[in-house]
N, C-alpha and C positions, 0 to 999 in steps of 0.2 A: 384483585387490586394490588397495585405493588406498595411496597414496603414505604412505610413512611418513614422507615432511618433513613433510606434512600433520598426520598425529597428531603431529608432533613440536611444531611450531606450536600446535596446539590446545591439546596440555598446555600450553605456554607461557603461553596467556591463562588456565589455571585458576585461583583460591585456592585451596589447599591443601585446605578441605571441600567444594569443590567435586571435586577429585580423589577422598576418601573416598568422597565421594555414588557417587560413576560408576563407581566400583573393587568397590561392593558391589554395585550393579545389576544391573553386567557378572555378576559370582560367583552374582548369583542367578537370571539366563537369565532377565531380567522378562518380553521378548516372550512370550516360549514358555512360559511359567509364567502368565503371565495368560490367554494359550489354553487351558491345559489346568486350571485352576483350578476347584474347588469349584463344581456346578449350583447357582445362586441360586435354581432356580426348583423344586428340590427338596423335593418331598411338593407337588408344584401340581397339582390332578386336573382333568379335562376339564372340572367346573362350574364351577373357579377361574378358566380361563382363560373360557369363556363372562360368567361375570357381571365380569369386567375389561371384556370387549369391550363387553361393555352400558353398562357404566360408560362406557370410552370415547365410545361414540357418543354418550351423552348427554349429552358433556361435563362430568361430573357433579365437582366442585372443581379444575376445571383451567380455564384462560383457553384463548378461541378466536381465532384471526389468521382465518385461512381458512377462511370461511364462506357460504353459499350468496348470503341475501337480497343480503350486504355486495359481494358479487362482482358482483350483476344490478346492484346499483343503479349501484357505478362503470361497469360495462360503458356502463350506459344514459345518463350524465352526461360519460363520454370514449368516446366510438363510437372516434374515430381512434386512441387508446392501445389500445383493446379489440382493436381489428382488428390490430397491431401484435403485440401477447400470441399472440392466437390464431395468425398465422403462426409466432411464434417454435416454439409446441406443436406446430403442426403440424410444423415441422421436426423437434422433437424425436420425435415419431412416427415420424417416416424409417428411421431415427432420422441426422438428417445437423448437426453438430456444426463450430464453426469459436472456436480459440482463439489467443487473440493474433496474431501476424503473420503465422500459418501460414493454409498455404489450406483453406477447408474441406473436408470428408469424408462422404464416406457409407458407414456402418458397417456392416457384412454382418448380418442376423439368421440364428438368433438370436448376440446382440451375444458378442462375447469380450472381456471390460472389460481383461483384458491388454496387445491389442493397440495397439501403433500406428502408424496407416496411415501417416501423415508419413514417421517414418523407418523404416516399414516391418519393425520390431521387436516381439520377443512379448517379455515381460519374464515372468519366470521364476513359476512359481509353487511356490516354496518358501519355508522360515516367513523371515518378514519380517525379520529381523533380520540375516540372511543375504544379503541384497538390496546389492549394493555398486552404488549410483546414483549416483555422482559420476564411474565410471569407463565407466559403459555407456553401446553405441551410440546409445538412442535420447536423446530429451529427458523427463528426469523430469516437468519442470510440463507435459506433455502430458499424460501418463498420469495424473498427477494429478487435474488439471484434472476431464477425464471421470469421473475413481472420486471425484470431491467429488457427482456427482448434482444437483449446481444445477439441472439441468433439467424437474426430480421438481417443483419448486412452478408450474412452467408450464402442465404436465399435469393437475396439481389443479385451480389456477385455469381452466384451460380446459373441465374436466369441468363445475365447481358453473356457470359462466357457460352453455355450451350444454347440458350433459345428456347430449354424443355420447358414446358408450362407446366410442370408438375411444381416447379420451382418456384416460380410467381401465382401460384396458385396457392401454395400451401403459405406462403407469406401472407396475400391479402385475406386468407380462410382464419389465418392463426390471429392476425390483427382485430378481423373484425370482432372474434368472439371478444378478445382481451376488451375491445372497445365498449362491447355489450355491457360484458359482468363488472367491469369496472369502472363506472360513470366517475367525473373527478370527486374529489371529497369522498368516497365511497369504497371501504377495503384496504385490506394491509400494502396495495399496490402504492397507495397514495399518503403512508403513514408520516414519511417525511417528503421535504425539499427535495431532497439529496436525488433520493429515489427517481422522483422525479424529473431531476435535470438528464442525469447520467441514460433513463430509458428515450425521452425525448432524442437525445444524437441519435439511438438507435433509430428510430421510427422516422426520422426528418430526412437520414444521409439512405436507410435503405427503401425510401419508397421513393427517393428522388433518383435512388438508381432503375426504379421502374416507372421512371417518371411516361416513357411513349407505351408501356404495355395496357393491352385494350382494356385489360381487367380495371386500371385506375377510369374508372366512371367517376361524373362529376360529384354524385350521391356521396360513393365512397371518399373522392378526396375532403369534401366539407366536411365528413366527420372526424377525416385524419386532420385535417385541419385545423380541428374545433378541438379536440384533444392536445393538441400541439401549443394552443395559444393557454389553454389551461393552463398546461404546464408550464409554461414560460410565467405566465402570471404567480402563481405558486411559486416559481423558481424566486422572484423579486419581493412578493408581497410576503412570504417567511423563509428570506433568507436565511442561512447558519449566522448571528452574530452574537459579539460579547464573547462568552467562554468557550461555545462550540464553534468558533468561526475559522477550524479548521480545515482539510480535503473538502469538508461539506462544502463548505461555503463557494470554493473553487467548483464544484460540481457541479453547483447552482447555477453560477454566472457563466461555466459554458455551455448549461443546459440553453439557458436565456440568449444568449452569443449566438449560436448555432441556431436556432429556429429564428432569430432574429435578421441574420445573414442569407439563410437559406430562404426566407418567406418576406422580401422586402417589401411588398404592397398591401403587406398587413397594415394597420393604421396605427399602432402602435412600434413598430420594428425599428424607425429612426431612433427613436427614443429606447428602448429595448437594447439596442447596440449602442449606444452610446451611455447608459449607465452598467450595460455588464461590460465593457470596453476598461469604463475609469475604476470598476475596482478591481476587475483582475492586473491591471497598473498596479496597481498598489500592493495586492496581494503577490503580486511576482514576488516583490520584494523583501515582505512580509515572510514567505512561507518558503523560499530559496534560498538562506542564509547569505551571507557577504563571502562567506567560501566554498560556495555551491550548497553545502548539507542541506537537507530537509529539516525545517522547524520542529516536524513530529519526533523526531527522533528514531523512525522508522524505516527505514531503506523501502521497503515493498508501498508503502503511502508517498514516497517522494518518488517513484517510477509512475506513481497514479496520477499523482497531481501533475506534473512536469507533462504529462502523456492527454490530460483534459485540456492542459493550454494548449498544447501542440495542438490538437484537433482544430483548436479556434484559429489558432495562429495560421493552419495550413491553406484554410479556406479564407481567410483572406487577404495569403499572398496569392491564392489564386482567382482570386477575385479583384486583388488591385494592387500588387506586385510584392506588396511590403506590411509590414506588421507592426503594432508599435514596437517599437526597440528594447526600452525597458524588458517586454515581456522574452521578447525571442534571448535578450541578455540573459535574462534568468536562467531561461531552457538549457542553454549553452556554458553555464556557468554551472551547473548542473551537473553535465557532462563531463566536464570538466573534473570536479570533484569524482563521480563515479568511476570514471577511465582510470586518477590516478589509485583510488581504491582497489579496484578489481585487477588494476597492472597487465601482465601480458598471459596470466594464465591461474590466478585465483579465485577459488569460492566468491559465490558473492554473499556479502556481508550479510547475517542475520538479526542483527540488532533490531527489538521493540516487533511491533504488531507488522504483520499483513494479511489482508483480505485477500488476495489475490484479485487485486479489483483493476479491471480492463477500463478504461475512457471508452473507446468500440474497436467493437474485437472485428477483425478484416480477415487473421490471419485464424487456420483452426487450432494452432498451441492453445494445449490448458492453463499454461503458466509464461509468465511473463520473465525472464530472467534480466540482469542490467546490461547483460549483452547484445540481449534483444533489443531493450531498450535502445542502448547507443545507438545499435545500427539503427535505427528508425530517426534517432534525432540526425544524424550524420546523415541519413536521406533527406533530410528538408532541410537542413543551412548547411551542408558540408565543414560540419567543426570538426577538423582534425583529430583531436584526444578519440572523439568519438567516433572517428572514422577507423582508428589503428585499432581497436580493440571491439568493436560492434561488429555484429554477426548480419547476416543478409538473411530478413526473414519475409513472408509475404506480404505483409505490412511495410518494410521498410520499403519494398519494389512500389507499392502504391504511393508513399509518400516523395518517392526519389520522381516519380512520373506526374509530376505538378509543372504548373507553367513557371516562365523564367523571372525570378526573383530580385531583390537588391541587396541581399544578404550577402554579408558577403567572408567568407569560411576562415580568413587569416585574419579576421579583425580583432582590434583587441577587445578582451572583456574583462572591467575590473575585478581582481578576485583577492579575496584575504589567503587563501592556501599559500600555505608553504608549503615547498617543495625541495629537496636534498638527494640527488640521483634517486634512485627507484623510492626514494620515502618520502613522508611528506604529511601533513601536520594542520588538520583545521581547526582553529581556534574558537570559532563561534560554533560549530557540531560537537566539536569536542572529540575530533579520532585522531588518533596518534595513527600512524602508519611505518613499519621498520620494517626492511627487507633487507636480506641476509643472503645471498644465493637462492637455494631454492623454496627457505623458508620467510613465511609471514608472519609478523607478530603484529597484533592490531592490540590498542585500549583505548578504552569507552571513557572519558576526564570530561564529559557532557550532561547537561541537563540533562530530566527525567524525561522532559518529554514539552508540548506546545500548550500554552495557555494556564491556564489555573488549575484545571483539570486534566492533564495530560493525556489525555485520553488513549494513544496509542504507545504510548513507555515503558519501560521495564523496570522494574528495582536493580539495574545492572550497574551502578557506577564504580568503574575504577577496572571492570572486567576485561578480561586478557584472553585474547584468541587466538591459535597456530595453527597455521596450514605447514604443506609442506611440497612443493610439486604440484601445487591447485587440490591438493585433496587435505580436507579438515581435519587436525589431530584436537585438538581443544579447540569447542565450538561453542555456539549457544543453540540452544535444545529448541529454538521456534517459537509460535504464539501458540501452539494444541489447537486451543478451543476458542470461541466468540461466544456461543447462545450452547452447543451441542453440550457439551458435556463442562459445567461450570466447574467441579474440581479441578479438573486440566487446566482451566485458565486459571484460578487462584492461583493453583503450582506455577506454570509457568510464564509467569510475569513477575513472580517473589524474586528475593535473593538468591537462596538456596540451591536452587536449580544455573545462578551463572557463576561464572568463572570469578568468581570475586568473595567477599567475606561476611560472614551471617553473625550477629551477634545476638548473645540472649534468643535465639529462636525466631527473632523478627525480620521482618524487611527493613532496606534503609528507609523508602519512603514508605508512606502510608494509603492503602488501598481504603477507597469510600463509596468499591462500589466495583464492577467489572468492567468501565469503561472509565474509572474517574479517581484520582488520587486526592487523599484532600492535605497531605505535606510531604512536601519534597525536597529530596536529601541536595542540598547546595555543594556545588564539586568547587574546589580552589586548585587552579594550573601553578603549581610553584616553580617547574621548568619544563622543558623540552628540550634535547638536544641530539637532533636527529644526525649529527656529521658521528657521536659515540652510541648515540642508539639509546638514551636513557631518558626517561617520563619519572616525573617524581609529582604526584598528584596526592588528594586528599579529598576526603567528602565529611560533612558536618552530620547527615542525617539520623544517626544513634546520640545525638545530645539532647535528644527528648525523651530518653530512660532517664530513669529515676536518678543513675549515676552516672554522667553524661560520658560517651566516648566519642573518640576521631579517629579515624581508619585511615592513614598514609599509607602511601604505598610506592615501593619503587620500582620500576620495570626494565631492566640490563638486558637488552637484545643486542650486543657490538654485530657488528656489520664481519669479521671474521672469527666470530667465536662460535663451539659447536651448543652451546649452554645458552638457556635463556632462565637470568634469575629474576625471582619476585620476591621484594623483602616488603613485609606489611610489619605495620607497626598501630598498635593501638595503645592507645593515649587517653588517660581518664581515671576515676577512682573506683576502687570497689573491687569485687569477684562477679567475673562475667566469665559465661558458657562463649566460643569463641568455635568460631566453625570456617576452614578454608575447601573452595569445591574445584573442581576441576572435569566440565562436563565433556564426557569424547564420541566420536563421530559412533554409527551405529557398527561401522567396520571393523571396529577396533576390539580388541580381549587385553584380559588384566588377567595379571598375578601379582599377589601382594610379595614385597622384595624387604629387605633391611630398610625402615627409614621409607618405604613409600612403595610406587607399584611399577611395576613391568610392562608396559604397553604394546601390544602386536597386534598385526592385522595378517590372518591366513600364518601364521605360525612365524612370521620375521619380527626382527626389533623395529617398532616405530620409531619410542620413544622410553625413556625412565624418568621416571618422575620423582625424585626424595626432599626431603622434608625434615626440618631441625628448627628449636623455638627454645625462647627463655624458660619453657614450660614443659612441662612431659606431653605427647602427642598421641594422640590414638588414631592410627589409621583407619579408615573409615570408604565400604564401596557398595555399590548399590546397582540393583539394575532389575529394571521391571517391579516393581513395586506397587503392587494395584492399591493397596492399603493409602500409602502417603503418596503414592503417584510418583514420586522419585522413578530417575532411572530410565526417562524416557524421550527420545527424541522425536520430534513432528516435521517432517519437510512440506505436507498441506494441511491446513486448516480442518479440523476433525477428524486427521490420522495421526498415528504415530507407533512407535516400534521403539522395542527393548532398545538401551545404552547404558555403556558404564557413567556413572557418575562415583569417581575418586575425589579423596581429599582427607584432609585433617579436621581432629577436634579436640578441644580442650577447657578443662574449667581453671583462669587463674586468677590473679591478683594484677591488677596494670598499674606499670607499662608491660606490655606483653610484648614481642618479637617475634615473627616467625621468617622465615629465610625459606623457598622455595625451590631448587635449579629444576631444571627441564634438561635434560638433554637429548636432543632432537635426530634421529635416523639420517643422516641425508643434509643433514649440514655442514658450515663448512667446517676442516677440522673436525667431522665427529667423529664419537670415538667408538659408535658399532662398526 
């Protein structure tokens, strides 16, 4: 059973109709009441479902993604993408499977979508509701992962490109079991909404790409069918709202969107598409900030979400030329923001959580980067920012091969971002951006994160990151863990672990939970001035110790200076333990110097880092720390590998002072 601090917490973050909403839900058994609900498909005779199927095959008022000619021709235009796809299917034939940091597998036929070989766990198959996944042995986004079916549009596209039935065989083989063991309501497949929407695109877009193969019999399509409408009803009848009505909730409504568009002679689908239509309206706006950021405060969940409207959005420009505006603004606004982030040759941003969560994977990359991304939005409205810096991946070749549009690629789009040659300044995300030659300095002056519960956030406010040439000299260390290994995520979502200032041992804001804060540190923008390169910011969240303090802080990046200074200033009464961090890429080595440390990568100067304060300092370095976890950096989700984590620490009397420089390898004026 889980933890009832936990529900205690959770109530804590509700509004009051938010309580209502979930008190009448609970009273009405939704899971298990939307399982056993009313046959939609009642008085349907064997010639209803035959002439549907016909309908289907001939695409007859619905838009096609996946389709025969469209698949030869990229095959024939990218041989090396093509040949890349095709192994990935053929893997998925195996059927042998590899998600996040975990090692891959090969999964016994016929498949048992319960299991998981990792941690060696069968996950229960009882009604879904039932399913306490926070407290169980294995790791939830495993079994996930696999019951989402991403791997269904692989086996498509690898049918209509070669024709081998080994291909369309092993899809409708792997479908039907999934469909068997997992009746709706029934197993961790169906724990959430979410789940649900996000595997729906897979199972709608890749059996429509096998929509003329003999194997779709009428038998088989009414049960893909019947599955399909489940889930779109789930998608609507418990959508994410109130606190969680974050990515989930977007999930939802293009799970709803997409079977909606793709299955229009359902008797439900007008209606279907016209209320997931009016709230992803809303939600564009909602969850796209007014200067592109992501509400999550997550860079890898705003490539997610931006990437699940896309989907929607694609299919019904190619279904009826144009899309609502609002939404494609978003997308594009989006872009917009990301392009000036990432520039012409930087890291991409690691701020707050990512799942590594695909909308539907087309292409076989493991990982989705924001260059991938651009180029994929730049293939379906031709927006410039995201044209100049977006990469050509086999997904963006599918999206760019859509019918012709009313988008139109120079148009304006309102946006809050400021911009000052290569730098540039969003207000409502809260990221500074200063570039210098070939160095980047970025800080975090942003909320914790979306909603009352932030669920994707970090304790990172006021944190300061430096690339230098696209490669990370002061970074942030990743999200580690989700479900696999819970210290890892404790650590890395605290203070401690980012580039910013720990006081008394605590986080700014307050964790209530692994996916939920229950206070959060409030940032105040005192300026910006990006023509001198200087941020002068503040956060409140340590005025809930007992002796309250304020952590200013100022950030001196000039645009021809070889130095990058941080002066932090805490403000408040009392004696407090005070800790400054400085986490570095995994490439990097330290030696402690006068005053601070020596940074190199393969035996050259990066970087020197020193350090001076109203107070006596103790330098302080860490790395690989299995004990407190310190000292480690994650590039996917349940890996990670040694890193220095440098910095300062001291117990004084406030006001305190501490003064930082950086001086930077490779900048301008610098002085290795």
């Amino acid at each position: 059973m889980a933890n009832p601090v936990w529900y205690a917490r959770r109530l804590r973050s509700m509004s009051a109709p938010e309580i209502a909403w979930r008190v009448r839900r609970s009273a009405a058994g939704r899971i298990e009441a939307l399982s056993n609900s009313a046959d939609p498909f009642a008085g349907f005779t064997e010639r209803d479902w035959c002439d549907a199927l016909a309908r289907f095959r001939a695409a007859e008022s619905r838009p096609v993604l996946l389709e025969r000619d469209r698949a030869r021709r990229l095959a024939a235009a990218q041989p090396e993408m093509a040949t890349l796809l095709l192994a990935a299917a053929d893997r998925a034939v195996e059927p042998r499977f590899a998600y996040f940091g975990y090692p891959a597998v090969e999964l016994p036929s016929p498949l048992d979508w319960n299991y998981d070989p990792v941690a060696d766990v069968r996950w229960p198959t009882s009604p879904a509701s039932k399913i306490d996944y926070r407290t169980a042995a294995g790791d939830v986004k495993w079994i996930w992962e696999l019951n989402r079916l991403q791997h269904l549009p692989w086996l498509a596209q690898a049918w209509l490109i070669t024709g081998d039935e080994r291909f369309s065989s092993a899809l409708f083989r792997q479908l039907d079991t999934w469909m068997a063991q997992n009746p709706p309501g029934v197993g961790i497949a169906w724990r959430n909404s979410f789940e649900a929407g996000v595997r729906a695109i897979s199972i709608a877009l890749a059996v429509q790409g096998l929509r003329d193969c003999a194997e779709l019999t009428v038998d088989r399509f009414r049960s893909i069918v019947e599955v399909l409408v489940a889930s779109a009803t789930r998608c609507w009848a418990d959508r994410s709202r109130f606190s969680s009505a974050n990515n989930h909730l977007i999930g939802e409504l293009a799970g709803l969107a997409v079977v909606a568009i793709l299955f229009p002679d359902l008797p439900q689908a007008r209606g279907w598409e016209r209320k997931a239509m009016t709230e992803l309206v809303a939600e564009a706006d909602r969850q796209i900030l007014e200067d592109g950021a992501g509400a999550e405060q997550a860079v890898g969940y705003q490539l997610f979400t931006v990437e699940l409207m896309l989907v929607v959005v694609a299919l019904l420009i190619e279904r009826d030329g144009h899309a609502p505006q609002s939404v494609v603004d978003a997308i594009d606004r989006s872009a917009d923001y990301l392009a000036a982030v990432v520039g012409r040759s930087d890291p991409d941003p690691r701020y707050g959580d990512n799942d590594e969560g695909f909308a539907l994977r087309l292409g076989p990359e493991p990982l989705r980067s924001v260059r991938d991304h651009l180029g994929i939005v730049a293939a379906l409205t031709g927006r410039s920012a995201a044209q100049r810096v977006g990469t050509k991946t086999w997904s963006a070749e599918w999206f760019a091969n859509l019918g012709v549009h009313d988008i139109e690629p120079g148009r304006d789009v309102r946006s809050a971002l400021e911009s000052l040659g290569d730098s540039c300044y969003a207000p409502a995300g809260g990221l500074v951006v200063l570039r210098a030659g070939p160095r980047t300095t970025l800080m975090d002056v942003g909320a914790l994160g979306f909603l009352s519960i932030a669920a994707h956030g970090h304790a990172d406010a006021l944190a300061v990151t430096i690339s230098v040439d696209g490669h990370e000299v002061i970074g942030d260390p990743g999200a580690g863990s989700y479900y696999g290994h819970p210290d890892w995520r404790r650590t890395n979502r605290g203070t401690r672990v980012h580039a910013s200032v720990e006081v008394d041992d605590q986080d700014q804001s307050v964790m209530a939970g692994p996916f939920m804060w229950s206070r959060h540190a409030h940032v105040r923008v005192r300026a910006v001035d990006l023509e001198a390169g200087v941020v002068d910011a503040e956060h409140f969240g340590y005025r809930r110790l007992a002796a309250p303090v304020t952590h200013r802080r100022w950030l001196v990046a000039p645009h021809d200076g070889a130095a990058v200074l941080v002066v932090d200033l805490l403000s408040g009464r009392g004696r407090h333990r005070v800790r400054t961090s400085w986490p570095l890429h995994p490439s990097l080595d330290v030696k402690p110097v006068s005053n601070g440390h020596l940074v190199t990568r393969n035996g050259c100067p990066v970087a020197q880092i020193a350090s001076t304060a109203t107070a006596r300092l103790v330098p302080e370095e860490v790395r690989g720390d299995e004990r407190n976890q310190l000292g480690w950096w994650s590039n996917r989700l349940e890996s990670r590998e040694p890193s220095w984590l440098v910095g300062t620490f001291c117990e004084a009397d406030l006001p305190l002072v501490t003064a930082t420089v950086m001086f930077i390898a490779g900048s301008v004026g610098t002085l290795f």
